[in-house]
N, CA, C and O atoms as a Tripos MOL2 file, in Angstrom:
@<TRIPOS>MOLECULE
protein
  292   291    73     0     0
PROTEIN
NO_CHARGES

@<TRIPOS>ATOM
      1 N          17.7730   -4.8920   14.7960 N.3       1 UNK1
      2 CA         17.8040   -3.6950   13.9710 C.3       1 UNK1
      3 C          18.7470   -2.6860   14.6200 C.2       1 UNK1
      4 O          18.5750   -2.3310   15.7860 O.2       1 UNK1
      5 N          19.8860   -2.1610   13.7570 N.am      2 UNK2
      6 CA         20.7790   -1.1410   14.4660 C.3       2 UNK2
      7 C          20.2710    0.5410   13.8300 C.2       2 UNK2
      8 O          20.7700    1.5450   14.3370 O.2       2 UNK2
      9 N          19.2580    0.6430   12.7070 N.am      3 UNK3
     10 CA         18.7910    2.0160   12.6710 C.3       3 UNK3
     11 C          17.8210    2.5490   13.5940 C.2       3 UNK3
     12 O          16.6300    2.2390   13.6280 O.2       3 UNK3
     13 N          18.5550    3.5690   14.5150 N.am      4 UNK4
     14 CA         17.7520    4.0150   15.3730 C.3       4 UNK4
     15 C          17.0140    5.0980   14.5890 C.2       4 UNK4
     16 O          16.1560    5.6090   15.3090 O.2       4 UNK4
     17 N          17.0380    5.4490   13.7740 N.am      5 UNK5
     18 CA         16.0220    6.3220   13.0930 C.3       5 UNK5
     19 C          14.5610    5.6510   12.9840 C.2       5 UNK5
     20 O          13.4260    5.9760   13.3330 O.2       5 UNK5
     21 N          15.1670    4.5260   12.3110 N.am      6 UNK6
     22 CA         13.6690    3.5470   11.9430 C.3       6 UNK6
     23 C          12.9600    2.7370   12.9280 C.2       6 UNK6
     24 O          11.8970    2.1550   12.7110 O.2       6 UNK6
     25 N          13.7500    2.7350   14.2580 N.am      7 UNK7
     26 CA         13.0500    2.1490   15.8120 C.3       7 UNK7
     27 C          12.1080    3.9860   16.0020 C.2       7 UNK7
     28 O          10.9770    4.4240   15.7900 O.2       7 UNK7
     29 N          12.9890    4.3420   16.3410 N.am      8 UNK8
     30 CA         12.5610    6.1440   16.8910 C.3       8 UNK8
     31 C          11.1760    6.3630   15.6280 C.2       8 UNK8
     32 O          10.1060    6.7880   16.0640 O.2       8 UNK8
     33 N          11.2880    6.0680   14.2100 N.am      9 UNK9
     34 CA          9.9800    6.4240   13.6810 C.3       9 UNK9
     35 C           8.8720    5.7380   13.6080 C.2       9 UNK9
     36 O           7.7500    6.1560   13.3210 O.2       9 UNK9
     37 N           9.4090    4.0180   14.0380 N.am     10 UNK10
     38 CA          8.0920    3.3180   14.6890 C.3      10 UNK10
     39 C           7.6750    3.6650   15.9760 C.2      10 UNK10
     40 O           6.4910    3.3990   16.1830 O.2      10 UNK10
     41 N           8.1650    4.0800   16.7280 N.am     11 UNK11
     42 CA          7.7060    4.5500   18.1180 C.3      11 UNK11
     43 C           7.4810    5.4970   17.7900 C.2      11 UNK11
     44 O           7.9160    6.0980   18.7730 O.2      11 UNK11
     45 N           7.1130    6.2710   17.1420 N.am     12 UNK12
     46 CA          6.5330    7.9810   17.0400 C.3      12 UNK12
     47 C           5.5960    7.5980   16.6570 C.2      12 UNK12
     48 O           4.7290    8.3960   17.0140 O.2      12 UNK12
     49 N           4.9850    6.4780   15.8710 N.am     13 UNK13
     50 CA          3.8120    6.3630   15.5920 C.3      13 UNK13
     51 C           2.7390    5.8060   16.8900 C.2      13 UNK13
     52 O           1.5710    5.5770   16.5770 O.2      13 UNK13
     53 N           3.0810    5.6470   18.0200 N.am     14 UNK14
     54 CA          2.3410    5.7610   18.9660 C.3      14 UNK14
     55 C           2.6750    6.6300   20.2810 C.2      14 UNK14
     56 O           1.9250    6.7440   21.2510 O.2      14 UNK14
     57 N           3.8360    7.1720   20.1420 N.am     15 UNK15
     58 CA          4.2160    8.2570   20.8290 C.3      15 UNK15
     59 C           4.7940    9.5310   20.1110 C.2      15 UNK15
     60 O           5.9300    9.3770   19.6640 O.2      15 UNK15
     61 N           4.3900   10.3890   19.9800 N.am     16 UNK16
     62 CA          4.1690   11.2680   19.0610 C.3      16 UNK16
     63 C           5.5980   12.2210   19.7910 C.2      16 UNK16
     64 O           6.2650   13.0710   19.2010 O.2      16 UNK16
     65 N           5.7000   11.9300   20.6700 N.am     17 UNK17
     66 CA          6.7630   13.0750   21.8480 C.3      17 UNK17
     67 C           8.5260   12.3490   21.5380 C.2      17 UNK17
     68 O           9.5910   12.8420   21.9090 O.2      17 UNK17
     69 N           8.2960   11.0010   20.7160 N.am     18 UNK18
     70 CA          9.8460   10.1690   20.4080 C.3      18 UNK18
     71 C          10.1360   11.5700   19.4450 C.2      18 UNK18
     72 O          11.2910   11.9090   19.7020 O.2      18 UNK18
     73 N           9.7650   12.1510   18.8240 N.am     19 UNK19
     74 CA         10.0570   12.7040   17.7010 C.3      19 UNK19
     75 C          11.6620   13.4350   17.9390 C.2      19 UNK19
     76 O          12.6830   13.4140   17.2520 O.2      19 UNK19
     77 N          11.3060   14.0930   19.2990 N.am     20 UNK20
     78 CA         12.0730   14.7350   20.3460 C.3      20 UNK20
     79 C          13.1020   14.4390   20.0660 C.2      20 UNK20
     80 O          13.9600   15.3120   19.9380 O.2      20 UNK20
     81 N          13.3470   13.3260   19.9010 N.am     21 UNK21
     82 CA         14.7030   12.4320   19.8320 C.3      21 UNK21
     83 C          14.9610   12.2440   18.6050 C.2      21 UNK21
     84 O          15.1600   11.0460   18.4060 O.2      21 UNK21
     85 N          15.0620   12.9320   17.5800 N.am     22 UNK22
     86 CA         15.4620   12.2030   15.9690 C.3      22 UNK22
     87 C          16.8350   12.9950   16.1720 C.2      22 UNK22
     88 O          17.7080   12.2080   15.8080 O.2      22 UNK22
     89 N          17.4910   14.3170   16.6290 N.am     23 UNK23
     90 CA         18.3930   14.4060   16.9860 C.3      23 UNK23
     91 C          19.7900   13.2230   17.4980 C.2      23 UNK23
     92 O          20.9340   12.9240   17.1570 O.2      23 UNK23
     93 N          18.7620   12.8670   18.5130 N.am     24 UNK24
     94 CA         20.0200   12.2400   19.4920 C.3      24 UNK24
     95 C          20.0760   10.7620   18.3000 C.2      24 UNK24
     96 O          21.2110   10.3650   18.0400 O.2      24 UNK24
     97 N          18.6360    9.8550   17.4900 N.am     25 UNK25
     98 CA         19.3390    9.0930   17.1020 C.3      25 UNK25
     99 C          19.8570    8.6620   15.5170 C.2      25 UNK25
    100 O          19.9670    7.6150   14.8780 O.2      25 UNK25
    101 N          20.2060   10.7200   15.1900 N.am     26 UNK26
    102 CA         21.0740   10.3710   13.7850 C.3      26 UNK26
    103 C          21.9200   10.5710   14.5930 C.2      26 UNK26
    104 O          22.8410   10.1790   13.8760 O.2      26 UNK26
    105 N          22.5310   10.9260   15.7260 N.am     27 UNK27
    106 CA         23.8360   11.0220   16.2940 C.3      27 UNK27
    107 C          24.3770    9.7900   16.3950 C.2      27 UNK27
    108 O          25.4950    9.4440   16.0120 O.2      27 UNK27
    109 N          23.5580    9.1480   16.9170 N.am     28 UNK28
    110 CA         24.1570    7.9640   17.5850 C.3      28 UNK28
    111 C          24.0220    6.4070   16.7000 C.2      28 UNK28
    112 O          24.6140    5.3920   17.0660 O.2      28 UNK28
    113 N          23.1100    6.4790   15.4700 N.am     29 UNK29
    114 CA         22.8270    5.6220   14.8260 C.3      29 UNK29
    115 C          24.0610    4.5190   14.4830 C.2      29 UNK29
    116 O          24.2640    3.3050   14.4720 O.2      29 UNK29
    117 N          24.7340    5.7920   14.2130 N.am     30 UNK30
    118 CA         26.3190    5.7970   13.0970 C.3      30 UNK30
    119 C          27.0390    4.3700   14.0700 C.2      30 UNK30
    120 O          27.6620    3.4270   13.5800 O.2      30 UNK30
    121 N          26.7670    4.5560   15.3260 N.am     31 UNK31
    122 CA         27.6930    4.1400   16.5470 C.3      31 UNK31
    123 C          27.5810    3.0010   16.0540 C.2      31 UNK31
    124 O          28.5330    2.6340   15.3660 O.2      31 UNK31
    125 N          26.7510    2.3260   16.1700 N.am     32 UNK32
    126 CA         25.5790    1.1540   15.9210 C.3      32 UNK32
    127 C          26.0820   -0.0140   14.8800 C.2      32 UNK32
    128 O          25.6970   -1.1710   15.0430 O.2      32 UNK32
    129 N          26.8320    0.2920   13.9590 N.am     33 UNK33
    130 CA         26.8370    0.2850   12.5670 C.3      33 UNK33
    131 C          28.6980    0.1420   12.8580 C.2      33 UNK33
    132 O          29.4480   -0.7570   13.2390 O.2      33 UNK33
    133 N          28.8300    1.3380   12.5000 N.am     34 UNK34
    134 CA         30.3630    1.7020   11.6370 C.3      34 UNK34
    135 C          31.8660    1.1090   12.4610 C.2      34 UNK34
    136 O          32.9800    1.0340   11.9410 O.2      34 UNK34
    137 N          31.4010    0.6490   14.2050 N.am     35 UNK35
    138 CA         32.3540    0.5780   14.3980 C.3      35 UNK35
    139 C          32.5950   -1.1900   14.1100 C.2      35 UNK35
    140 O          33.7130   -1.7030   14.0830 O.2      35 UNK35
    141 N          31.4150   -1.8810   13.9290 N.am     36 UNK36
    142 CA         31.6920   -3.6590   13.1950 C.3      36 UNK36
    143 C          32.3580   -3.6140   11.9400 C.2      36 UNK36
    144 O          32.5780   -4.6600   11.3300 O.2      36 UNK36
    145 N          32.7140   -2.4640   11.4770 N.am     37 UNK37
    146 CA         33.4950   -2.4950    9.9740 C.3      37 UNK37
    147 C          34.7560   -2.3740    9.2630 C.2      37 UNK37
    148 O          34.9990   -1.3140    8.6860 O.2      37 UNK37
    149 N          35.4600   -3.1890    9.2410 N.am     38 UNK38
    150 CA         37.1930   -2.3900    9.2350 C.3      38 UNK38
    151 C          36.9210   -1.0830    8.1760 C.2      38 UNK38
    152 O          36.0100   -0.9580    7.3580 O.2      38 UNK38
    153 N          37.9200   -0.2590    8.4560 N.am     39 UNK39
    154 CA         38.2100    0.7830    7.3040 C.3      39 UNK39
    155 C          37.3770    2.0490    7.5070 C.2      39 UNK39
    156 O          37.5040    3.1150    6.9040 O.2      39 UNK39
    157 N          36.2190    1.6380    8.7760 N.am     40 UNK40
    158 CA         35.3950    3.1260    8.8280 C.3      40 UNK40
    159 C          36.0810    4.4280    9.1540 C.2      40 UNK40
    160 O          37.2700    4.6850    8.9670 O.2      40 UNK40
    161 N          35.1030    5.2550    9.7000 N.am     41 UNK41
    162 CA         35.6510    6.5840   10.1230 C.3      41 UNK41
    163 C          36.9220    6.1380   11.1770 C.2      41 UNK41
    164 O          37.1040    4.9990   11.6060 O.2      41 UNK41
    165 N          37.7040    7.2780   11.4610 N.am     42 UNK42
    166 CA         37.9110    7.3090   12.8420 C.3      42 UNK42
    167 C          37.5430    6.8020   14.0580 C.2      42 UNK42
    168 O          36.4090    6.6890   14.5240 O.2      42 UNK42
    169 N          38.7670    6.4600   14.6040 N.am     43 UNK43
    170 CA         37.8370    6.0500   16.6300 C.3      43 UNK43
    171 C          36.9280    7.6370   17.0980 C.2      43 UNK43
    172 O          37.4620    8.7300   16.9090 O.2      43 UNK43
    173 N          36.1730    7.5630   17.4270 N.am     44 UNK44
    174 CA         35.4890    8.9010   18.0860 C.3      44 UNK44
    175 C          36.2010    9.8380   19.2360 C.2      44 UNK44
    176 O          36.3930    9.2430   20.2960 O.2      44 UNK44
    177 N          36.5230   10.8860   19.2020 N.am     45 UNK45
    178 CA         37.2470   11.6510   19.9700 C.3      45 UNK45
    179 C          36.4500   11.7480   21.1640 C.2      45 UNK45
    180 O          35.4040   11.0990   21.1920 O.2      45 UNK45
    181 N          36.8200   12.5530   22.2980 N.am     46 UNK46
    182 CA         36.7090   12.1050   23.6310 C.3      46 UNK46
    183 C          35.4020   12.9590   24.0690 C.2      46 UNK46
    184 O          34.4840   12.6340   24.8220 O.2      46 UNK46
    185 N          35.5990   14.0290   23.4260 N.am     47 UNK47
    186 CA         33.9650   14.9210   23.1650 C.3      47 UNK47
    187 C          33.1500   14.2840   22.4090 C.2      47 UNK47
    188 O          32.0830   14.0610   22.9820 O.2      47 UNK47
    189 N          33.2140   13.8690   21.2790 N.am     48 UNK48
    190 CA         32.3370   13.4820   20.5560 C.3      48 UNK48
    191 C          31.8970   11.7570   21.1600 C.2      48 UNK48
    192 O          30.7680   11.4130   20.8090 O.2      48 UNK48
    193 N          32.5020   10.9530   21.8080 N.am     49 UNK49
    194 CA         32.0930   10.5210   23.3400 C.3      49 UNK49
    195 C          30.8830   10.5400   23.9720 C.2      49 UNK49
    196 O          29.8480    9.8740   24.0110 O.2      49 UNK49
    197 N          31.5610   11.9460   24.6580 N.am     50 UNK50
    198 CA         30.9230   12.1130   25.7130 C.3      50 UNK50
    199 C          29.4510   12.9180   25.2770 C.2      50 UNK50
    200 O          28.6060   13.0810   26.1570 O.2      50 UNK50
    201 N          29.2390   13.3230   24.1190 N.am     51 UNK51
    202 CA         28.1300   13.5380   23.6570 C.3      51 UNK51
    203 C          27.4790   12.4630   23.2250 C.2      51 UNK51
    204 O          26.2500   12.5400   23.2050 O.2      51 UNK51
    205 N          27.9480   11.5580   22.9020 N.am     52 UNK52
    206 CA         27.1770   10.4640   22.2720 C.3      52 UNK52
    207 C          26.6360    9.5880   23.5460 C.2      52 UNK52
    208 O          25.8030    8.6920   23.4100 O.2      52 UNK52
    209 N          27.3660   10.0560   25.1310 N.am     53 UNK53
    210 CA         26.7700    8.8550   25.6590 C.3      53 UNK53
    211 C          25.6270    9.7280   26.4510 C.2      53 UNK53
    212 O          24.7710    8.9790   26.9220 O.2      53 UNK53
    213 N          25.3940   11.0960   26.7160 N.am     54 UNK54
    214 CA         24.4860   11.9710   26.5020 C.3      54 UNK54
    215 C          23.3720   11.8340   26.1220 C.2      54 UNK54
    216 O          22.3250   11.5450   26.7010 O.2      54 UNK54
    217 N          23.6580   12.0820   24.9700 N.am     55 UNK55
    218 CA         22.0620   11.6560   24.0090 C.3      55 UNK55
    219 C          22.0540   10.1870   24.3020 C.2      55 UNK55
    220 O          20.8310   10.0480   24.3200 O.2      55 UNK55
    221 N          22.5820    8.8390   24.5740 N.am     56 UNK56
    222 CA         22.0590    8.1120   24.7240 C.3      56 UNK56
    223 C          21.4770    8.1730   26.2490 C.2      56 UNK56
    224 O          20.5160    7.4340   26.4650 O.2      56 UNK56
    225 N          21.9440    8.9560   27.3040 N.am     57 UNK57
    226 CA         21.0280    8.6350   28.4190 C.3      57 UNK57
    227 C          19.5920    9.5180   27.9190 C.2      57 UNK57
    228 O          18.3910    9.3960   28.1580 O.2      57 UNK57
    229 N          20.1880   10.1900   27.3360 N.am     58 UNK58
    230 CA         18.3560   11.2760   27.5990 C.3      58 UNK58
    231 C          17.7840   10.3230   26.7070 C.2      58 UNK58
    232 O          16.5670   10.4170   26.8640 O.2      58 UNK58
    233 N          18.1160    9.1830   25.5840 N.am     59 UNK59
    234 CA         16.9640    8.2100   25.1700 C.3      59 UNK59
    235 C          16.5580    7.3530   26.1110 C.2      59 UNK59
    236 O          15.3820    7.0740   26.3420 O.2      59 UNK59
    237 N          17.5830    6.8900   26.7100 N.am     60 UNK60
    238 CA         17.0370    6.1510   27.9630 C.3      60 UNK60
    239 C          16.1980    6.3910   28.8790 C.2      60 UNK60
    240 O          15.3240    5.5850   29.1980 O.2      60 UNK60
    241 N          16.3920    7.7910   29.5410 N.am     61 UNK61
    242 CA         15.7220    8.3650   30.2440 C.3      61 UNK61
    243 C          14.6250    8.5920   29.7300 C.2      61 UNK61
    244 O          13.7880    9.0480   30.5100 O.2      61 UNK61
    245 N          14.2540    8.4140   28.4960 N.am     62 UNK62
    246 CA         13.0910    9.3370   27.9220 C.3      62 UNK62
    247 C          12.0630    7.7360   27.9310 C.2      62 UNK62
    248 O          10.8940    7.5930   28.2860 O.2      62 UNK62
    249 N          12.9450    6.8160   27.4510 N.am     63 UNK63
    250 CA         12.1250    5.7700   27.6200 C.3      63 UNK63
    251 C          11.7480    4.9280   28.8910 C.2      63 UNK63
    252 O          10.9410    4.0060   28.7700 O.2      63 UNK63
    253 N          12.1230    5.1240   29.7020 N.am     64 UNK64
    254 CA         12.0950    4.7470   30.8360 C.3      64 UNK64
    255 C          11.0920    5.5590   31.6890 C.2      64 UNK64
    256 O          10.4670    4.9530   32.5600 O.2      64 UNK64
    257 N          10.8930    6.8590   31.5100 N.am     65 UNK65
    258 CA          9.7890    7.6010   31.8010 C.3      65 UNK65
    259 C           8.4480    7.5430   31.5540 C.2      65 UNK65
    260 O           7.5240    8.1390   32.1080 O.2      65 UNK65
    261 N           8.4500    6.6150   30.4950 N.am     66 UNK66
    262 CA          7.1960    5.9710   29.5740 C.3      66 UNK66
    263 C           6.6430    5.0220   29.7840 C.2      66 UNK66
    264 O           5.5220    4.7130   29.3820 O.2      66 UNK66
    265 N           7.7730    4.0810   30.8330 N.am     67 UNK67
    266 CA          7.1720    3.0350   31.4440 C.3      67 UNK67
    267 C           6.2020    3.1190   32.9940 C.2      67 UNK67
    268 O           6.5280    3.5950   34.0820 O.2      67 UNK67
    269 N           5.0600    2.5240   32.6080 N.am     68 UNK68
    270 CA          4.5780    2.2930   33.9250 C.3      68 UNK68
    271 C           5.6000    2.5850   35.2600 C.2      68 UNK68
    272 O           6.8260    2.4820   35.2680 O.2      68 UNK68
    273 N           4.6490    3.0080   36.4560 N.am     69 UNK69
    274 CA          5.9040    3.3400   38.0540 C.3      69 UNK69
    275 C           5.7070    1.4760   38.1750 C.2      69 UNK69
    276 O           6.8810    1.1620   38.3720 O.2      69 UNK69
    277 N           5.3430    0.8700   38.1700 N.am     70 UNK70
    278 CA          5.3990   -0.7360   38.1000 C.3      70 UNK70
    279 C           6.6370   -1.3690   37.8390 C.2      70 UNK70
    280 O           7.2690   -2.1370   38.5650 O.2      70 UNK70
    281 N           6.9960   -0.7970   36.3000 N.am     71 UNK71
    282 CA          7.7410   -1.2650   35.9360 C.3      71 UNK71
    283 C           9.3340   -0.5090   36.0570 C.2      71 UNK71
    284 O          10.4450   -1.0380   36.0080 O.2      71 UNK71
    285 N           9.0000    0.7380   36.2090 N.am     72 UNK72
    286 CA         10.0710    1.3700   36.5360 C.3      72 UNK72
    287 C           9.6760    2.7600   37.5740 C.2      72 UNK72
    288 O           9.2200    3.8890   37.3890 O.2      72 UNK72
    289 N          10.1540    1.9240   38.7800 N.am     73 UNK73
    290 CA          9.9450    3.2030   39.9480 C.3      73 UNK73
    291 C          10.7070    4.6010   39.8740 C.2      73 UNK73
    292 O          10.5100    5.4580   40.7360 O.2      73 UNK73
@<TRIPOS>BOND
     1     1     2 1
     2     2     3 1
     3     3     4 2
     4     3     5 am
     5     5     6 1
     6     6     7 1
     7     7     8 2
     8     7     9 am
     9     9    10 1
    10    10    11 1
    11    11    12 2
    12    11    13 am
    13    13    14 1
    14    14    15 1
    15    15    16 2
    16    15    17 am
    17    17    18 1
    18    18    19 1
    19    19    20 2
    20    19    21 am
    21    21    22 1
    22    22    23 1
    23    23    24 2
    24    23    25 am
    25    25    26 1
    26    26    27 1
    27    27    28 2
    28    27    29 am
    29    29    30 1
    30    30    31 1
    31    31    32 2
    32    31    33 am
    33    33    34 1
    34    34    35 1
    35    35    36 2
    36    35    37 am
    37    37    38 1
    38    38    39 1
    39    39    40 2
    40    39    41 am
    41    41    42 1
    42    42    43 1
    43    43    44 2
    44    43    45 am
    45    45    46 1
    46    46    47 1
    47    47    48 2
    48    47    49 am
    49    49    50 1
    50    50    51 1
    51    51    52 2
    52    51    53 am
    53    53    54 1
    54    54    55 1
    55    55    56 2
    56    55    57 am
    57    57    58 1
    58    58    59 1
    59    59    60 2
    60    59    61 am
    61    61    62 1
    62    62    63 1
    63    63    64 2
    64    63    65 am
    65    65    66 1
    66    66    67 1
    67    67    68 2
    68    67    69 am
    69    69    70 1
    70    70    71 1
    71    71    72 2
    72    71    73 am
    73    73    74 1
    74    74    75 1
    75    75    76 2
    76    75    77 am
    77    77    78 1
    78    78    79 1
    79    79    80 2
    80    79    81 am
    81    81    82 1
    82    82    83 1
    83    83    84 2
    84    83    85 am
    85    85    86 1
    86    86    87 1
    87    87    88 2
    88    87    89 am
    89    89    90 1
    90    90    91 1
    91    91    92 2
    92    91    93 am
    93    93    94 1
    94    94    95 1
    95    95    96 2
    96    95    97 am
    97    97    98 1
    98    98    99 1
    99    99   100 2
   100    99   101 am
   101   101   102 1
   102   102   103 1
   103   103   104 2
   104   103   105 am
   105   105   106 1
   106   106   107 1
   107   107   108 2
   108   107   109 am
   109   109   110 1
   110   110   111 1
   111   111   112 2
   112   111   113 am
   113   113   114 1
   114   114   115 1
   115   115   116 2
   116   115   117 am
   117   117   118 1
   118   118   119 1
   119   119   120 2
   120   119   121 am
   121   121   122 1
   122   122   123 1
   123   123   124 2
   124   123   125 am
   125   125   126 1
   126   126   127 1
   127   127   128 2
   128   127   129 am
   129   129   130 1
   130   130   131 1
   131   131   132 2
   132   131   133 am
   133   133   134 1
   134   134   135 1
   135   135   136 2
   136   135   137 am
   137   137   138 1
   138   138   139 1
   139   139   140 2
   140   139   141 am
   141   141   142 1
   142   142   143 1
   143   143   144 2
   144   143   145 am
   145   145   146 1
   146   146   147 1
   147   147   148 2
   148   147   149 am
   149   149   150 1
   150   150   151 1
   151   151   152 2
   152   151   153 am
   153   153   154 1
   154   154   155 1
   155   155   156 2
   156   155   157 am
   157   157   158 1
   158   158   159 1
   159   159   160 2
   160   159   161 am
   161   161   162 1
   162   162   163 1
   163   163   164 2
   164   163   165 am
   165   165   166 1
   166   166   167 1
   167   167   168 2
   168   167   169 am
   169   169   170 1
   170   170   171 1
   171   171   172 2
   172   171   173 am
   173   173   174 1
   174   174   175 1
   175   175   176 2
   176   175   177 am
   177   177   178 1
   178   178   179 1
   179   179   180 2
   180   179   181 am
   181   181   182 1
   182   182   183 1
   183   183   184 2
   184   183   185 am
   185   185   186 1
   186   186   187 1
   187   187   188 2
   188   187   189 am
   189   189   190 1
   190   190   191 1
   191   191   192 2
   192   191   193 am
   193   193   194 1
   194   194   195 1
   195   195   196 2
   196   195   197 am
   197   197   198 1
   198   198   199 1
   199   199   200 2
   200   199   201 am
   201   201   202 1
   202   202   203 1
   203   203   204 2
   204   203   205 am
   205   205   206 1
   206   206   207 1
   207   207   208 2
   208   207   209 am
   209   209   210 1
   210   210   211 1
   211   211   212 2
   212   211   213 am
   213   213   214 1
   214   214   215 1
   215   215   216 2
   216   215   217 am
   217   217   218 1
   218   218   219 1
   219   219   220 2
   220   219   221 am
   221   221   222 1
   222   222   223 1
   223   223   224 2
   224   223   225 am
   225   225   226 1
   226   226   227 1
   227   227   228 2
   228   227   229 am
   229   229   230 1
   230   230   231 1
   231   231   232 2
   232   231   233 am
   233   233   234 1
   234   234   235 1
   235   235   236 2
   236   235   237 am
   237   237   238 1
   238   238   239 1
   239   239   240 2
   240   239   241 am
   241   241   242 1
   242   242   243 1
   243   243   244 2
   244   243   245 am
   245   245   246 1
   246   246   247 1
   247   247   248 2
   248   247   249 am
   249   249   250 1
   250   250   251 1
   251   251   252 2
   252   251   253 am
   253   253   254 1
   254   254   255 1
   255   255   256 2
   256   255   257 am
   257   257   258 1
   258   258   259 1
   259   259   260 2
   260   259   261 am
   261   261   262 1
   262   262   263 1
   263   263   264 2
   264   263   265 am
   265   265   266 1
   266   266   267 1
   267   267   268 2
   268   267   269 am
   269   269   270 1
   270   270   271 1
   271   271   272 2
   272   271   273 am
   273   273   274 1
   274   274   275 1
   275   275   276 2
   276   275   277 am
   277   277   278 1
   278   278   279 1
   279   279   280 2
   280   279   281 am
   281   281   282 1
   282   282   283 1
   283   283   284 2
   284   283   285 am
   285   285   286 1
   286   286   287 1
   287   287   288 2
   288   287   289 am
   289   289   290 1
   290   290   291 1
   291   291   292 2
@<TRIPOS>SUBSTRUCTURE
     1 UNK1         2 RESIDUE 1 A UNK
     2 UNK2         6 RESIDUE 1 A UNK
     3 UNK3        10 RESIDUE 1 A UNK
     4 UNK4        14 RESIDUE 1 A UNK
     5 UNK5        18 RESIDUE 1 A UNK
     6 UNK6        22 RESIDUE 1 A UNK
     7 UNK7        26 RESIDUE 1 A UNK
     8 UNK8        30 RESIDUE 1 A UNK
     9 UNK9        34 RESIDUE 1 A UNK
    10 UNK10       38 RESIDUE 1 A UNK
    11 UNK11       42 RESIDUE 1 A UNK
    12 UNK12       46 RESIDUE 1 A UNK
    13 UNK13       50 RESIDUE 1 A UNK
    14 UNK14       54 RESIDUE 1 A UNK
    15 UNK15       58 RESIDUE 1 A UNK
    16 UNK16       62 RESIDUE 1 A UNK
    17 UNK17       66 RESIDUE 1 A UNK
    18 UNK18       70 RESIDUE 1 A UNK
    19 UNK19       74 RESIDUE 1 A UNK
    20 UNK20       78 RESIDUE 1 A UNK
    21 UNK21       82 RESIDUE 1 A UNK
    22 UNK22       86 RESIDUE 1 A UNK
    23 UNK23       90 RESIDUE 1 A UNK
    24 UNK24       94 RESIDUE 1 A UNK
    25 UNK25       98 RESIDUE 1 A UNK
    26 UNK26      102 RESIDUE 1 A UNK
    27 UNK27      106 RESIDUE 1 A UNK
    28 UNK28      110 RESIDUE 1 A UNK
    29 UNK29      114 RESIDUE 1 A UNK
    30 UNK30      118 RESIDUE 1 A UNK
    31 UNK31      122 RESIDUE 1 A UNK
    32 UNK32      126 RESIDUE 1 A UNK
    33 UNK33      130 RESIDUE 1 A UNK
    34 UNK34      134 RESIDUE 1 A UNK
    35 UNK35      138 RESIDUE 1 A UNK
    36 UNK36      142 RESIDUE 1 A UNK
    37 UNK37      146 RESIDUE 1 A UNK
    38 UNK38      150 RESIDUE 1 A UNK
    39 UNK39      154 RESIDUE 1 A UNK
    40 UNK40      158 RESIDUE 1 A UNK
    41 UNK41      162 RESIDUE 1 A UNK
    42 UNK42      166 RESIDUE 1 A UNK
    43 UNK43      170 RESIDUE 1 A UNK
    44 UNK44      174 RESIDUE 1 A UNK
    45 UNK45      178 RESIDUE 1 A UNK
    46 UNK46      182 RESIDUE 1 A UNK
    47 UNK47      186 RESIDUE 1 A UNK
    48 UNK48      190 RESIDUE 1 A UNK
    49 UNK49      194 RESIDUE 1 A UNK
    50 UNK50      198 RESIDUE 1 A UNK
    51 UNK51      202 RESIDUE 1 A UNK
    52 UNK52      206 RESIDUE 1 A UNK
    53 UNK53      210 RESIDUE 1 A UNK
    54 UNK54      214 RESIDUE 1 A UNK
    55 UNK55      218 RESIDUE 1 A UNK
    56 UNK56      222 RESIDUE 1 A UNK
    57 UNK57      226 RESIDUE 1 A UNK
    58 UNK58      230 RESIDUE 1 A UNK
    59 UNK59      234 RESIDUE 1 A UNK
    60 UNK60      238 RESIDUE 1 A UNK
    61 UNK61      242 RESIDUE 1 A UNK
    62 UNK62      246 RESIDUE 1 A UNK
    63 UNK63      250 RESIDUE 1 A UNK
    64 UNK64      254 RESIDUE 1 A UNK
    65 UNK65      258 RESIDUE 1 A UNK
    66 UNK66      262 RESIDUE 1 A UNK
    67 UNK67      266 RESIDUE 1 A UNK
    68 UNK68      270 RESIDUE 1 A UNK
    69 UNK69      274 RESIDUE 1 A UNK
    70 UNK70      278 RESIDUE 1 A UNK
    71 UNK71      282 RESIDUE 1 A UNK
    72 UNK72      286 RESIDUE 1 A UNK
    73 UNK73      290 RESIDUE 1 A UNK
């Protein structure tokens, strides 16, 4: 599945705090998707980048915080 909206709103249904993140993944959904397609948007400019890889660490980070210290010290 490449909609991170619809991962992010199944995980809100047992973590209520993903919500946090519906920001970062209509940002980044697009990524996911548009660049397997000839004819899409534009290549992404160098800001719009570096924001996108941003919001993807703070999802990372956010999920990774969620895991057991077991599984992630």
């Amino acid at each position: 599945m490449h909609d991170l909206d619809e991962l992010l709103s199944q995980c809100a249904n047992v973590n209520a705090e993903m919500n946090d993140l519906q920001e970062a993944s209509r940002v980044l959904s697009p990524y996911a998707v548009e660049p397997r397609y000839p004819g899409g948007d534009a290549d992404p400019t160098a800001a719009e980048m570096e924001e996108a890889l941003r919001l993807a660490r703070r999802m990372v980070d956010f999920v990774l915080d969620q895991l057991p210290a077991e599984v992630h010290p």
